[in-house]
C-alpha positions in Angstrom: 9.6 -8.2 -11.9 7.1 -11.1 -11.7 3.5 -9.8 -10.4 4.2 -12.3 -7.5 7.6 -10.6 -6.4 5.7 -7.5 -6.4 3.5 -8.2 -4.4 5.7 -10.0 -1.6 7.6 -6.8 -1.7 4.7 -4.5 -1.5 3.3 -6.5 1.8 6.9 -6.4 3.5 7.4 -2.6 2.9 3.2 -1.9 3.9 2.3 -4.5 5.9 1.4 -3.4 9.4 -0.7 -4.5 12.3 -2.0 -3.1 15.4 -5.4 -1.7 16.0 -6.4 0.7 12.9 -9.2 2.3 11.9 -9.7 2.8 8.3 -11.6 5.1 6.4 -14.7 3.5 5.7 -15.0 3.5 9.8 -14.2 0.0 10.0 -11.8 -1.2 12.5 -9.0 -4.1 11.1 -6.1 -5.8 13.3 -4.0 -5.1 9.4 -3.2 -2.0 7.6 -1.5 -1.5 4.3 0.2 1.9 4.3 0.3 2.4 0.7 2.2 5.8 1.2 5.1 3.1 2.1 5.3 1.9 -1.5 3.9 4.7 -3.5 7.0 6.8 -1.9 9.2 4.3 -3.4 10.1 5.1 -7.2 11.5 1.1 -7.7 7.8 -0.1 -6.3 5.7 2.9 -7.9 7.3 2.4 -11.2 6.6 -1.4 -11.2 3.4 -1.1 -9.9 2.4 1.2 -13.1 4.1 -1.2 -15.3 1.9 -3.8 -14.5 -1.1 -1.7 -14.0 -0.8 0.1 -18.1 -2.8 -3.3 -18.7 -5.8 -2.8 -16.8 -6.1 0.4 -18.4 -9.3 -0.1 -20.0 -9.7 0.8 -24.0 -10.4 4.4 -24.7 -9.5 6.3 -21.6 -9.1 9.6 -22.3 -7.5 10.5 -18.5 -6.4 9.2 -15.8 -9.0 10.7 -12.6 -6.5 10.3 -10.1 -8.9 10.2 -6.1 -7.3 12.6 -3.7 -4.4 11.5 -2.4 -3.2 7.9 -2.8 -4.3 7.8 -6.2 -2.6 10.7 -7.6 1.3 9.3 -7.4 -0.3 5.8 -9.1 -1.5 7.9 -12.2 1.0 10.3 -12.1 3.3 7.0 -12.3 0.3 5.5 -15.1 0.3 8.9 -16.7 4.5 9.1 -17.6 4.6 5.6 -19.2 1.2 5.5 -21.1 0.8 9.4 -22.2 -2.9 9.3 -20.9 -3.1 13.3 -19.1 -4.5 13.1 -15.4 -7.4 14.9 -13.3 -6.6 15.6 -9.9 -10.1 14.7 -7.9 -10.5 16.6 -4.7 -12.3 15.1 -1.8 -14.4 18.3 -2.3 -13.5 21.5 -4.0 -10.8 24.3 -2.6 -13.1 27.1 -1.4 -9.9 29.3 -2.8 -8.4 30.0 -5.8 -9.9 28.4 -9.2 -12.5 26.5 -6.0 -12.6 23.4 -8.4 -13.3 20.2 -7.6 -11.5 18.1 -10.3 -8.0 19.8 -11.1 -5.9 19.3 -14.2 -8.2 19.5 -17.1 -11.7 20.0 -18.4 -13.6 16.9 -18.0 -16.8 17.3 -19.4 -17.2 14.7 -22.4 -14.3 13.3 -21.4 -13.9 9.2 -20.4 -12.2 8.9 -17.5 -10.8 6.3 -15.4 -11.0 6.0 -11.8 -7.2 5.9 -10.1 -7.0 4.5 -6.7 -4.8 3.2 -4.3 -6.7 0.9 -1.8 -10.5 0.2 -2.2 -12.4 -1.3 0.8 -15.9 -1.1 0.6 -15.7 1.7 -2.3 -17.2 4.6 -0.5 -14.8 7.3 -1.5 -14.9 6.0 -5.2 -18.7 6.3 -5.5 -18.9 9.9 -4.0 -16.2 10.9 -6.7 -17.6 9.8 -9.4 -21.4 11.4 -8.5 -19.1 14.3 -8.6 -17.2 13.5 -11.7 -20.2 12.0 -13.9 -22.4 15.7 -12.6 -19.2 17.5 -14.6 -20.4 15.2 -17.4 -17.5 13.1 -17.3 -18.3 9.6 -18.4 -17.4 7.1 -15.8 -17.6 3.5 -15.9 -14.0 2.0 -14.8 -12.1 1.9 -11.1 -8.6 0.8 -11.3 -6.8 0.1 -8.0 -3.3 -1.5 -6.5 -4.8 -3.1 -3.6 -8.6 -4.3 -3.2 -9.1 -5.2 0.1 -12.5 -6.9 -0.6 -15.6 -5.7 -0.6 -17.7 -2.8 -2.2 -18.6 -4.8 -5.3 -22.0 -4.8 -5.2 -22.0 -1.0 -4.5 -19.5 -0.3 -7.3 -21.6 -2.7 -9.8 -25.1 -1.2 -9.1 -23.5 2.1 -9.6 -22.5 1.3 -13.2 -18.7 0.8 -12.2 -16.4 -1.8 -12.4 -13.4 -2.8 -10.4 -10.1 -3.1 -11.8 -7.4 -4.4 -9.4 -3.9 -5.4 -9.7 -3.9 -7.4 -6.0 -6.6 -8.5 -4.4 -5.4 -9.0 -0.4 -4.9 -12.9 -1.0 -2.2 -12.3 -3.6 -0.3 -9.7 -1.3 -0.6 -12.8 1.2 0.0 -15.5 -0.7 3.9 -16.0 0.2 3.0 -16.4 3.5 1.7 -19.9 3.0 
């Protein structure tokens, strides 16, 4: 499927709009519901087949943010063979009460997995957590970046991988 395709197929299936208020506490009049193509096998599996090239060189896993990231590297994990962490928003106060699930990270360099950035906020919180396990952390690689959160990710030693940016999921409409 051509990158284009894709995308017109990811903005009919998650397209929505209304009144919604999205993590980062900012209200928008548009919403991508990305469970509405990562619980699609035909769009998940395309999406990782285009993604395996953003994949920066030398990842040694696949830090999949809690919980739209974790089908996308699950998806990224089966077709490139690069094992996946499970990242908690904070760590289970039962059980093995980790924070990162999955494997031992410490050494290790990982790559940010991500579903929708908007201003980054979630991503830079993670990887204070991840890079204080001694993971090394320099890469974020999302489907959808809605803009924004750049200058946040840069100063924080990250960069910003994305396979749309929000003009390309529009960019049939004209």
């Amino acid at each position: 499927m051509q990158k284009k395709d894709l995308a017109k197929k990811i903005y009919e299936v998650a397209h929505l709009t209304g009144e919604f208020k999205l993590r980062s506490g900012q209200t928008s009049n548009e919403y991508f519901d990305k469970y509405r193509f990562e619980a699609r096998p035909e769009l998940l599996s395309e999406i990782a087949q285009q993604m395996r090239a953003l994949i920066p060189p030398g990842t040694q896993a696949l830090a999949a943010l809690e919980m739209g990231g974790i089908p996308v590297a699950t998806a990224l994990s089966l077709i490139t063979g690069i094992p996946c962490v499970f990242v908690r928003k904070k760590a289970k106060d039962y059980g093995t009460c980790k924070f990162a699930e999955g494997l031992e990270i410490k050494g290790l360099k990982l790559c940010i997995i991500e579903d929708v950035v908007t201003t980054g906020g979630q991503v830079l919180l993670s990887t204070e957590d991840l890079r204080g396990m001694g993971a090394k952390v320099s890469d974020v690689l999302c489907v959808i970046h809605r803009g924004g959160g750049e200058e946040k990710l840069r100063a924080a030693d990250l960069k910003l991988h994305a396979l749309f940016e929000m003009e390309d999921l529009k960019a049939h409409l004209k």
